[in-house]
C-alpha positions, 0 to 999 in steps of 0.5 A, a space after each residue: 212759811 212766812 217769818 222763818 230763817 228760810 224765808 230770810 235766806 231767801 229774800 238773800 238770794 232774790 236781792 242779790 239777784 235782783 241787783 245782779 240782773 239790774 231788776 226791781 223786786 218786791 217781797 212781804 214784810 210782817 206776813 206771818 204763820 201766827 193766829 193772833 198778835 203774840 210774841 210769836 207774831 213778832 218774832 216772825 215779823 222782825 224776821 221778815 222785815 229785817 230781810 227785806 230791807 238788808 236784802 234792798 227790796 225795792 217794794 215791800 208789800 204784806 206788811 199790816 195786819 196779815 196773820 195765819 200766812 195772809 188768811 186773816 187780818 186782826 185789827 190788834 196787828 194792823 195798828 201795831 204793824 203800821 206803828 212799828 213800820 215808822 221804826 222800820 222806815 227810821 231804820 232803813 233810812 240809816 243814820 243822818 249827819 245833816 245836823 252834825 256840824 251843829 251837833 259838835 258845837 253842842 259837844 262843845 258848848 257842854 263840855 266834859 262835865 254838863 249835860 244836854 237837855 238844855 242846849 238849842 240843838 237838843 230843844 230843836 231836835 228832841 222831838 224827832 230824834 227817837 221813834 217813839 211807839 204809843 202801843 208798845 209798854 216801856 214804863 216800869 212793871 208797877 206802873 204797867 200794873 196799875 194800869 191794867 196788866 195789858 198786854 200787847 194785844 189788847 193794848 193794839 185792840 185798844 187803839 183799833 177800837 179807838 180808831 174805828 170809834 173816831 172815824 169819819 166818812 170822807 165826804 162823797 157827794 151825794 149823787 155818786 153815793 146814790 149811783 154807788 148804792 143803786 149798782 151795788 144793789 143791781 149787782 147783789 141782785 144778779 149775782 148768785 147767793 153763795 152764803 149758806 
C-alpha cells in the first residue's frame, strides 16, 4: 500500500539499485490508501514523496489527486497536490548560493542592530524567496474562524470549484472539432453498452 514505511524503504532500495546498475527509474508520489483529502491523505503523501525524491527518482508519477491507491481522483486533492508539488520541486532543488555574494553585503549593509526589509537584496527577492501555498491555513485560529472554520478540504474543493468555473476551452478549429464528434458518435454506435 502506498503511503507506508515499507513503501519508503523500498523506494530505498529500488534507488540504490538504480544508481547501482546505472538505470532510470520511476516511482509514485502522493499516491495514496485514504478515501478522501484528510490528514491521513497527507501523512501518506509526505511519506511517499520524501522517498522519492531522497531515493533520486528520476520520474516521479502518480502525484495529484490519486486516493483509494489510485481507484479514484478528488478534485480537493488534486489542487492541493499540484499546489504542494511547487514545495516539493523547491525542496529537491536543495538551497541556492547564486545570490550569496549579494547576500553578505546585505548582512553588511545592516549590521548587528538593523533589520532587512528595507534593503535592495530583500526588495529584489522576497517574492521568490518563500513557497507560499494559497489552500494551506496559516492565519491565526480567530481569523480562521471568522472566515468559516474551513478545513483543508473544503478549502481544496473551493479552489477546484473555482477552477473549473473559470475555465475556458482552448480554441480547436471547428472542422476538427466537427470530425471529433462525428468519430466519437460512430464509435459510440458500434461499441457495446455495457452501462446497466
Amino acid at each position: 500500500m502506498g503511503g507506508t514505511p515499507e513503501a519508503a524503504q523500498m523506494m530505498y532500495l529500488m534507488g540504490a539499485l538504480a544508481r547501482k546498475y546505472k538505470l532510470p527509474w520511476r516511482t509514485s508520489g502522493f499516491h495514496v490508501g485514504s478515501k478522501l483529502n484528510d490528514a491521513q491523505a497527507g501523512y501518506e503523501a509526505n511519506m511517499l514523496m520524501h522517498a522519492a525524491i531522497l531515493s533520486g527518482a528520476n520520474y516521479i508519477w502518480h502525484v495529484a489527486g490519486w486516493l483509494e491507491a489510485g481507484l479514484v481522483c478528488g478534485y480537493s486533492k488534486f489542487v492541493t497536490d499540484a499546489e504542494q508539488l511547487v514545495g516539493w520541486y523547491k525542496y529537491a532543488g536543495g538551497l541556492s548560493f547564486d545570490d550569496f555574494k549579494e547576500a553578505m553585503q546585505a548582512v553588511r549593509e545592516v549590521g548587528p542592530a538593523g533589520h532587512f526589509l528595507g534593503t535592495q537584496h530583500t526588495l529584489e527577492h522576497f517574492e521568490k524567496a518563500f513557497f507560499i501555498p494559497s489552500i494551506m491555513d496559516f492565519n491565526s485560529f480567530e481569523q480562521w474562524q471568522a472566515e468559516g472554520s474551513k478545513d483543508h478540504d473544503t478549502r481544496g474543493r473551493d479552489k477546484a470549484r473555482a477552477m473549473l468555473a473559470a475555465y475556458e476551452p482552448p480554441k480547436m478549429d471547428e472542422g476538427i472539432a466537427e470530425g471529433l464528434r462525428d468519430f466519437i458518435a460512430k464509435r459510440e454506435a458500434e461499441l457495446p453498452n455495457t452501462v446497466n
